[in-house]
C-alpha positions in Angstrom: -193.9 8.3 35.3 -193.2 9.6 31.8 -195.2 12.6 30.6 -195.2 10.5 26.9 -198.3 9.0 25.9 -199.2 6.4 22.9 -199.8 8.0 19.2 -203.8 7.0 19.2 -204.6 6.1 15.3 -207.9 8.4 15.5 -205.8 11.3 17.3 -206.3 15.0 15.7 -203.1 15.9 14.1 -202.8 19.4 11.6 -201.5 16.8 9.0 -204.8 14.5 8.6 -206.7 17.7 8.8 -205.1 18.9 5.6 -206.4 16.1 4.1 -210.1 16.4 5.6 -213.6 16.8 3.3 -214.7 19.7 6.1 -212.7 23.1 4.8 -213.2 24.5 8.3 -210.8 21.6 9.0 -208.8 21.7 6.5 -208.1 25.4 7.7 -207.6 24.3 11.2 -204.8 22.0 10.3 -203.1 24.6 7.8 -202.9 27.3 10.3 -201.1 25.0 12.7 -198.6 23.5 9.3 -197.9 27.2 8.5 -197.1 28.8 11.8 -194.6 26.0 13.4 -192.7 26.3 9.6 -193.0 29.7 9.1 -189.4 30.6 10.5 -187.7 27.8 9.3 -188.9 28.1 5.2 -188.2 32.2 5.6 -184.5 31.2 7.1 -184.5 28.7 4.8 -185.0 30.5 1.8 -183.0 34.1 3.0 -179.5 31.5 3.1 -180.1 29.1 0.2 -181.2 31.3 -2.3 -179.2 34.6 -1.0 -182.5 37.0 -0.1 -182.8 39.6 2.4 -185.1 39.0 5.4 -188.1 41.0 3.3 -187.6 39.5 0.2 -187.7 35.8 1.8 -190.9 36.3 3.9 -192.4 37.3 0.4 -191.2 34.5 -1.0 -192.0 32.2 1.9 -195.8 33.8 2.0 -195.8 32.9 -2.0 -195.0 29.2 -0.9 -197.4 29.0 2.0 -199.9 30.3 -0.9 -199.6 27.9 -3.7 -199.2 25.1 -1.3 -202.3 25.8 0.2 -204.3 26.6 -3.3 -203.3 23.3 -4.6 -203.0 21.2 -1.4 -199.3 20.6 -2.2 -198.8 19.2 1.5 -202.2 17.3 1.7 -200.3 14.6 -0.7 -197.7 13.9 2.3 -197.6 10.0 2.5 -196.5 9.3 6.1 -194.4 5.9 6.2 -192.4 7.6 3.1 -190.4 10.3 4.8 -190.4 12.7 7.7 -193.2 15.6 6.9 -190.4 18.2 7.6 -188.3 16.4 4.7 -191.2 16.1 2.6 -191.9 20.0 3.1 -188.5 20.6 2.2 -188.8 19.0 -1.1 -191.7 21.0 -1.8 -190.1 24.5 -1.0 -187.0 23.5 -2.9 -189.4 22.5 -6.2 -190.8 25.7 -5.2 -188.0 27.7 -5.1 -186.8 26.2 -8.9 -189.6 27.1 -10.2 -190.0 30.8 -9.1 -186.1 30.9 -10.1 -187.0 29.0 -13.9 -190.0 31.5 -13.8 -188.1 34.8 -13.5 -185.3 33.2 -16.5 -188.0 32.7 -18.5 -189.5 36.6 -18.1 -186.0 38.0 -18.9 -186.0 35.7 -22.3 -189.6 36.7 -22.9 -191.3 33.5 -22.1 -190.8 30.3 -21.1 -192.8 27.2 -19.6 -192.5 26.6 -16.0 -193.4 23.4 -14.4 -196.1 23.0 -11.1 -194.6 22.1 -7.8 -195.3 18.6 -8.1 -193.8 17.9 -11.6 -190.4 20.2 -10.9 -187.5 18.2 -11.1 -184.4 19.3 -9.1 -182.0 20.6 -11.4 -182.1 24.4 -10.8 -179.2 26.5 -8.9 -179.7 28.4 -6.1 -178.0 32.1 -6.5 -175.5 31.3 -4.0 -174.7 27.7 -3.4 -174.2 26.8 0.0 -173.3 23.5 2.2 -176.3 21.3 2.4 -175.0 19.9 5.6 -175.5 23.9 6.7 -179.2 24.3 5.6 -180.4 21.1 7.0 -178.6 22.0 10.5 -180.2 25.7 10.3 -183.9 24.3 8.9 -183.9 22.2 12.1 -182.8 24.8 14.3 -185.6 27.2 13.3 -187.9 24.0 13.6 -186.6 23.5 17.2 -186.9 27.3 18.2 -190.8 27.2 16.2 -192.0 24.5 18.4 -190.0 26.2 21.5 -191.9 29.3 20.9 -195.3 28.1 20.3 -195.2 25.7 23.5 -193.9 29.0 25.5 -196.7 30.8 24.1 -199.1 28.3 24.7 -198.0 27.8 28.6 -197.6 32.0 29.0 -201.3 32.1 27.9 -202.7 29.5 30.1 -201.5 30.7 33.5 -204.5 31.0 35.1 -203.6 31.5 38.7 -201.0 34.0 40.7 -198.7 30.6 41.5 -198.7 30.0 37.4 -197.7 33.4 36.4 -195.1 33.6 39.2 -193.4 30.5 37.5 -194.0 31.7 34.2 -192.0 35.0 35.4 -189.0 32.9 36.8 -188.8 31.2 33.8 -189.1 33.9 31.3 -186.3 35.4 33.5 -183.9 32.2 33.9 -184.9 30.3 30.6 -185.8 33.2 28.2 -184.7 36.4 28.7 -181.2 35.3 30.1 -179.9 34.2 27.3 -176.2 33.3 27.4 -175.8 35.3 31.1 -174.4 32.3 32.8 -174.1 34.3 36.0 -177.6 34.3 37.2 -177.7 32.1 39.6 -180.6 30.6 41.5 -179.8 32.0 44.0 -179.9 35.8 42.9 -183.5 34.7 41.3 -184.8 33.9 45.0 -183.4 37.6 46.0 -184.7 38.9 43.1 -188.5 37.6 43.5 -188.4 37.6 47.3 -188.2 33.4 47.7 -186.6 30.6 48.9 -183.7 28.6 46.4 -186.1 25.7 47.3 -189.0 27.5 45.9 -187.1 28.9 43.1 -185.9 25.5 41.9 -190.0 23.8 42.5 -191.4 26.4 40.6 -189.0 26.3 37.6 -189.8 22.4 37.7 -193.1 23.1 37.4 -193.1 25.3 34.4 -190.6 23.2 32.6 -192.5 20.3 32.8 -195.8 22.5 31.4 -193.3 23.8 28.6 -192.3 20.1 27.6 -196.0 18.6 27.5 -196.9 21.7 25.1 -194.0 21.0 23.0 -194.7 17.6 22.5 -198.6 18.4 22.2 -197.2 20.8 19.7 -195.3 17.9 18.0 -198.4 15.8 17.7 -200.3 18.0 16.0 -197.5 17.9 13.3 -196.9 14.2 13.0 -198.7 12.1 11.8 -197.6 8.3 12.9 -196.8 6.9 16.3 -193.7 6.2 14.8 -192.8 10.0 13.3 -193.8 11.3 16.7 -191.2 9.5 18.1 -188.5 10.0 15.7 -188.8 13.8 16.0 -189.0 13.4 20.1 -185.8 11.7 19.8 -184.4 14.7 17.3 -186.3 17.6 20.0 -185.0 15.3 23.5 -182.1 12.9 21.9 -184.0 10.3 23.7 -187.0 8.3 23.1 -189.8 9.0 25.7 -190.3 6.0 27.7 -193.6 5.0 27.8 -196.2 4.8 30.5 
């Protein structure tokens, strides 16, 4: 049995809420938009345009901003294009215009165009391989999502058995990081258990990870269809169906 479930056409997503009548809503769903892309745009805009790590969060916070003062990301059209390629196209528009905007300061003046009217034709400080940005913009998507479902299952672990996985996991999954010595092995020395219990418990928690990753996903997507196209890109397999 598959832990994928159908894409109901009344479900909550962040997405319709940006589009909702109730602000409290509308809130809701930007909260969840801006904290699963907040790493990727601030990435995104430190490469492409050449900005140190301070300089592109301002610059990110100044997109989130606008965006959300002139509900730049309520006009996503799903059918058209992924939302993350959609967003994309909006922080590039973004990013011309702040760059036409400063041009225009050091000439003394200058009309800038809105995010929605920008057209594509400025250059970035420092050129660099498109192939490059889209690879690190979906990395920091990957690690967003990652970080938020970890988050979510570190928070909900209720019981002792919970936050026993939780601290196996953290330990083999987390705070390893490219130590391929630790074994299972040394992790049932280390917390007193059997390999056998070692290997259930990490099970466990993995499985809670993956469900609030892909509960993550859903609130981001906004089609049955999107949902699993960016399963596929998360898993590189499309979730069977129950």
């Amino acid at each position: 049995m598959s832990d994928f479930t159908p894409f109901p056409e009344t479900r909550w997503t962040a997405l319709r809420a940006l589009k909702s009548d109730d602000n409290a809503t509308r809130q809701l769903g930007w909260d969840v938009v801006a904290r699963l892309y907040w790493h990727p745009v601030v990435s995104y805009v430190c490469v492409k345009w050449n900005l140190s790590e301070h300089d592109a969060q301002d610059t990110a916070q100044n997109f989130f901003t606008f965006a959300l003062e002139r509900d730049t990301l309520a006009k996503y059209e799903p059918g058209k294009a992924r939302f993350r390629s959609f967003l994309r196209v909006c922080l590039d528009r973004f990013l011309i215009n702040e760059h036409h905007a400063r041009s225009a300061q050091k000439r003394g003046g200058g009309r800038v165009e809105s995010i929605e009217t920008a057209g594509a034709d400025g250059t970035p400080l420092d050129p660099v391989d498109p192939e490059k940005l889209d690879d690190l913009f979906e990395r920091e998507w990957r690690r967003s999502l990652f970080e938020a479902a970890v988050s979510e299952v570190e928070t909900s672990c209720a019981t002792d058995t919970q936050k026993l996985q939780f601290a196996l996991f953290r330990r083999y999954d987390i705070d390893r990081g490219s130590d391929d010595r630790l074994t299972y092995d040394d992790l049932a020395r280390e917390f007193n258990l059997s390999v056998t219990s070692v290997t259930n418990h990490l099970h466990a928690v993995r499985t809670r990870v993956r469900l609030a990753l892909l509960e993550q996903l859903r609130a981001i997507t906004a089609s049955e269809q999107e949902f699993l196209e960016e399963s596929q890109a998360l898993f590189g397999a499309r979730p069977a169906q129950r």
